[in-house]
C-alpha positions as CSV (number, residue, x, y, z in Angstrom):
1,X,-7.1,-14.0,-3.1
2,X,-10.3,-12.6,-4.2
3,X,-12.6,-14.1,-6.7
4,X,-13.4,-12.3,-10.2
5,X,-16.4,-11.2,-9.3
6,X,-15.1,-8.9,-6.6
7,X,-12.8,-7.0,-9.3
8,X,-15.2,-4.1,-9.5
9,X,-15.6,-3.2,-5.4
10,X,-11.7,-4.3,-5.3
11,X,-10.7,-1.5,-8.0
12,X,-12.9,1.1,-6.6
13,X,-11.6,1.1,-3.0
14,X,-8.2,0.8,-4.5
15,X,-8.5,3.6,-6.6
16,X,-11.0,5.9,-3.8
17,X,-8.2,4.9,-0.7
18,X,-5.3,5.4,-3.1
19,X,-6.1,9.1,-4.5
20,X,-7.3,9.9,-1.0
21,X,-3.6,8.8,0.6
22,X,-2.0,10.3,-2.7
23,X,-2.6,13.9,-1.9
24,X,-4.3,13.9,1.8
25,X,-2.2,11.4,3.2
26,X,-0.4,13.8,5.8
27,X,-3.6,15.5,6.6
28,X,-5.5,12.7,7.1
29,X,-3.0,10.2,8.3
30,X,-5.0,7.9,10.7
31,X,-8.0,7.6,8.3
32,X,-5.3,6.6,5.7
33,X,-3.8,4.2,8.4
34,X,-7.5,2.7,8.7
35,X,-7.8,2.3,4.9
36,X,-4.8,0.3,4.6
37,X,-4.8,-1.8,7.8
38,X,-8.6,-2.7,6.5
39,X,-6.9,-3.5,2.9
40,X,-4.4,-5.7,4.5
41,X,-6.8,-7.3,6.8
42,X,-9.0,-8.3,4.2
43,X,-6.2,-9.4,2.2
44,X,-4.5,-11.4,4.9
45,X,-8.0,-12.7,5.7
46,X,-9.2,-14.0,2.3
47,X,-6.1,-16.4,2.3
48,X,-7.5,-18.6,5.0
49,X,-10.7,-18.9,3.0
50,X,-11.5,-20.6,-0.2
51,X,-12.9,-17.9,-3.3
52,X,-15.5,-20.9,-4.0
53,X,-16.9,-19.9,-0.5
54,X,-18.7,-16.6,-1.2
55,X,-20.6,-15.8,2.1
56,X,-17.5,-17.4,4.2
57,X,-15.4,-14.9,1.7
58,X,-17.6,-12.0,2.8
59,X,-17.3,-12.6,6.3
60,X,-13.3,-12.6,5.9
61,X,-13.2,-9.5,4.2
62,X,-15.3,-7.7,6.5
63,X,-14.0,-9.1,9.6
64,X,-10.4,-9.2,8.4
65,X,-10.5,-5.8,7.5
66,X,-12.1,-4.4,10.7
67,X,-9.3,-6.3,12.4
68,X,-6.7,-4.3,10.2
69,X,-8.1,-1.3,10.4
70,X,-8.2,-1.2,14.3
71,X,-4.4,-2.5,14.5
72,X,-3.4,0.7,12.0
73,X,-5.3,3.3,14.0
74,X,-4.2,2.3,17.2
75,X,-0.6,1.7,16.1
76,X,-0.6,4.9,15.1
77,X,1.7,6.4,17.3
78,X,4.4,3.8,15.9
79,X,3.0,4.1,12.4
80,X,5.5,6.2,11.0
81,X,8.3,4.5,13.1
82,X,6.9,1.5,11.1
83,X,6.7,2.7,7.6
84,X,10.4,4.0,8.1
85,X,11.3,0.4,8.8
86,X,9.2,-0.3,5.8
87,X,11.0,1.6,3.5
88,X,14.1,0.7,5.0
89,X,13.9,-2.9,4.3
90,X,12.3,-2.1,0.5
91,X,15.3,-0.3,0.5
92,X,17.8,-2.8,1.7
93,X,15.9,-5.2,-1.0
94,X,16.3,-3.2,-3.9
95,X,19.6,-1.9,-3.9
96,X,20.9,-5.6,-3.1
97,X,18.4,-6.8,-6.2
98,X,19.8,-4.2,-8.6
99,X,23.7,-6.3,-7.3
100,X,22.2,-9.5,-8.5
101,X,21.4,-10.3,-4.5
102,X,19.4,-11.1,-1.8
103,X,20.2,-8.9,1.6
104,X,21.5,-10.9,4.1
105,X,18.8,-10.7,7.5
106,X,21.4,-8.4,9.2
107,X,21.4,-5.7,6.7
108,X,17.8,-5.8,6.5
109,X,17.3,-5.3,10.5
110,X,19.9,-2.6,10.2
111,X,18.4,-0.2,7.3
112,X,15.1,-1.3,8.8
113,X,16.6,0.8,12.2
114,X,17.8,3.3,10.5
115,X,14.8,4.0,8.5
116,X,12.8,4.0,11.3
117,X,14.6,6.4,13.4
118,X,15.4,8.5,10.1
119,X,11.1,8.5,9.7
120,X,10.5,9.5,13.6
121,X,13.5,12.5,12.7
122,X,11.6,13.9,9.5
123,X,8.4,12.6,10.6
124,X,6.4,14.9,8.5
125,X,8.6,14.3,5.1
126,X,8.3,10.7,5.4
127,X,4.4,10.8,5.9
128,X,3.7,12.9,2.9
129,X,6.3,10.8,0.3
130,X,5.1,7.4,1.9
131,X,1.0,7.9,1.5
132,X,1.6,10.0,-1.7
133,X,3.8,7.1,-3.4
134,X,1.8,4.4,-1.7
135,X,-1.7,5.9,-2.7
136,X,-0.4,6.5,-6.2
137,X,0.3,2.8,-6.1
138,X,-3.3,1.7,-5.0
139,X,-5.2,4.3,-7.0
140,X,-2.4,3.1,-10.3
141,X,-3.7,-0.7,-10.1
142,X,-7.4,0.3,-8.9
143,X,-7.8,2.4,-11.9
144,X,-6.2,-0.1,-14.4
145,X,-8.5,-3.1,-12.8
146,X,-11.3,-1.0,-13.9
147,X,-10.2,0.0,-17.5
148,X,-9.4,-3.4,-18.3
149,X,-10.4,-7.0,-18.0
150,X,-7.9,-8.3,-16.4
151,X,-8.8,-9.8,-13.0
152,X,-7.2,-9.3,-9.7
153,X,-7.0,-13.1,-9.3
154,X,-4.8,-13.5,-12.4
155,X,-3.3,-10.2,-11.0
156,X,-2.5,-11.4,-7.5
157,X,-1.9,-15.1,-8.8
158,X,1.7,-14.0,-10.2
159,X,3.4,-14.2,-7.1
160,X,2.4,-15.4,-3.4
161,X,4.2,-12.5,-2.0
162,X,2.7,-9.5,-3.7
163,X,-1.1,-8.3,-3.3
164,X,-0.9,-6.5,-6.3
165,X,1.0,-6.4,-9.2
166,X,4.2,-4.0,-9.5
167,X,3.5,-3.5,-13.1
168,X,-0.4,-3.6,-13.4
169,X,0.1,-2.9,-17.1
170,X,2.4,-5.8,-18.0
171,X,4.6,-5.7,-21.0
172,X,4.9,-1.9,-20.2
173,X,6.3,0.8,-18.5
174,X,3.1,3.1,-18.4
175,X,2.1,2.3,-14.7
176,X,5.1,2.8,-13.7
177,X,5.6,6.4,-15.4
178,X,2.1,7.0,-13.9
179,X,3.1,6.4,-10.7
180,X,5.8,7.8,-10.7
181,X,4.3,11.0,-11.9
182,X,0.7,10.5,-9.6
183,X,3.1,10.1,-6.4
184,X,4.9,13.5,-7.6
185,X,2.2,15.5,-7.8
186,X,0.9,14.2,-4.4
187,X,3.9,14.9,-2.4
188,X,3.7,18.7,-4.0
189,X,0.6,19.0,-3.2
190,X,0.3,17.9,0.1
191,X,3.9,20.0,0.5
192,X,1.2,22.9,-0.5
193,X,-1.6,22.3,1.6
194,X,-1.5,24.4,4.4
195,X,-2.7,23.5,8.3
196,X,-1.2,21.2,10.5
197,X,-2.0,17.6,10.1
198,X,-5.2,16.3,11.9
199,X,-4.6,13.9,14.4
């Protein structure tokens, strides 16, 4: 969990990495890979150290972001296999949620499959609606980290699970109206651009 004092350089990667995955996602997939493997890794990272600790902090981030970075790029070749599976088990979680449910492990590892072999079928599809949703997502709570005062300890400190918040904006539906629409517009625009994807 990152300190206050990081909210700033937090917020403006999160909003820089998000609009860039939100409409050049496709285009510049690895890159976008890279960005998030780093955001992970420095997530995942700053868990084993203590936000009293700046300089060990640091170190974390960097380090644990360099590792995340590398894993992305050179999983690349399973990358959309894996955000398939992603989106398969979000999938598998929210319709069972919106029963009143948890999925069972089963139907998890079977929409997981699925979505992964659905994602290697219409690879380029599930590229541009993944980073454009995804990046709308980042650049959503990036942006409203910088508007308000809110911190992205308190923000994080909601649930272990999450790195962000859902609802950046809580008490309303505005973030997720504007993601909603932000993740639109991406997918059209990226559906625009012309050129083949750079590899």
């Amino acid at each position: 969990m990152l300190p206050a004092s990081f909210q700033l350089p937090a917020a403006i990667i999160l909003l820089a990495g998000g609009l860039l995955a939100c409409f050049a996602g496709y285009r510049m997939f690895r890159l976008v890979l890279g960005i998030f493997g780093a955001i992970l890794g420095a997530l995942v990272a700053t868990t084993f150290v203590g936000s009293e600790q700046t300089l060990w902090l640091i170190g974390a981030v960097l380090l644990g972001g360099l590792a995340g970075a590398l894993i992305f790029i050179f999983a690349y070749f399973a990358g959309v296999a894996l955000i398939g599976a992603g989106l398969g088990a979000m999938a598998a979680h929210v319709l069972w949620t919106s029963l009143g449910r948890e999925p069972g492990m089963l139907v998890v590892i079977v929409l997981s499959i699925a979505g992964a072999l659905l994602a290697l079928w219409l690879e380029r599809y599930v590229i541009v609606v993944a980073t454009a949703f995804a990046g709308a997502q980042m650049a959503i709570v990036g942006g409203v980290a910088l508007l308000t005062e809110r911190t992205t300890s308190e923000a994080a400190a909601r649930t272990v699970y999450q790195v962000y918040p859902l609802d950046p904006l809580p008490a309303t539906q505005w973030d997720l109206y504007g993601w909603l629409a932000l993740g639109l517009v991406g997918v059209v625009v990226q559906l625009a651009l012309p050129g083949k994807r750079r590899k």
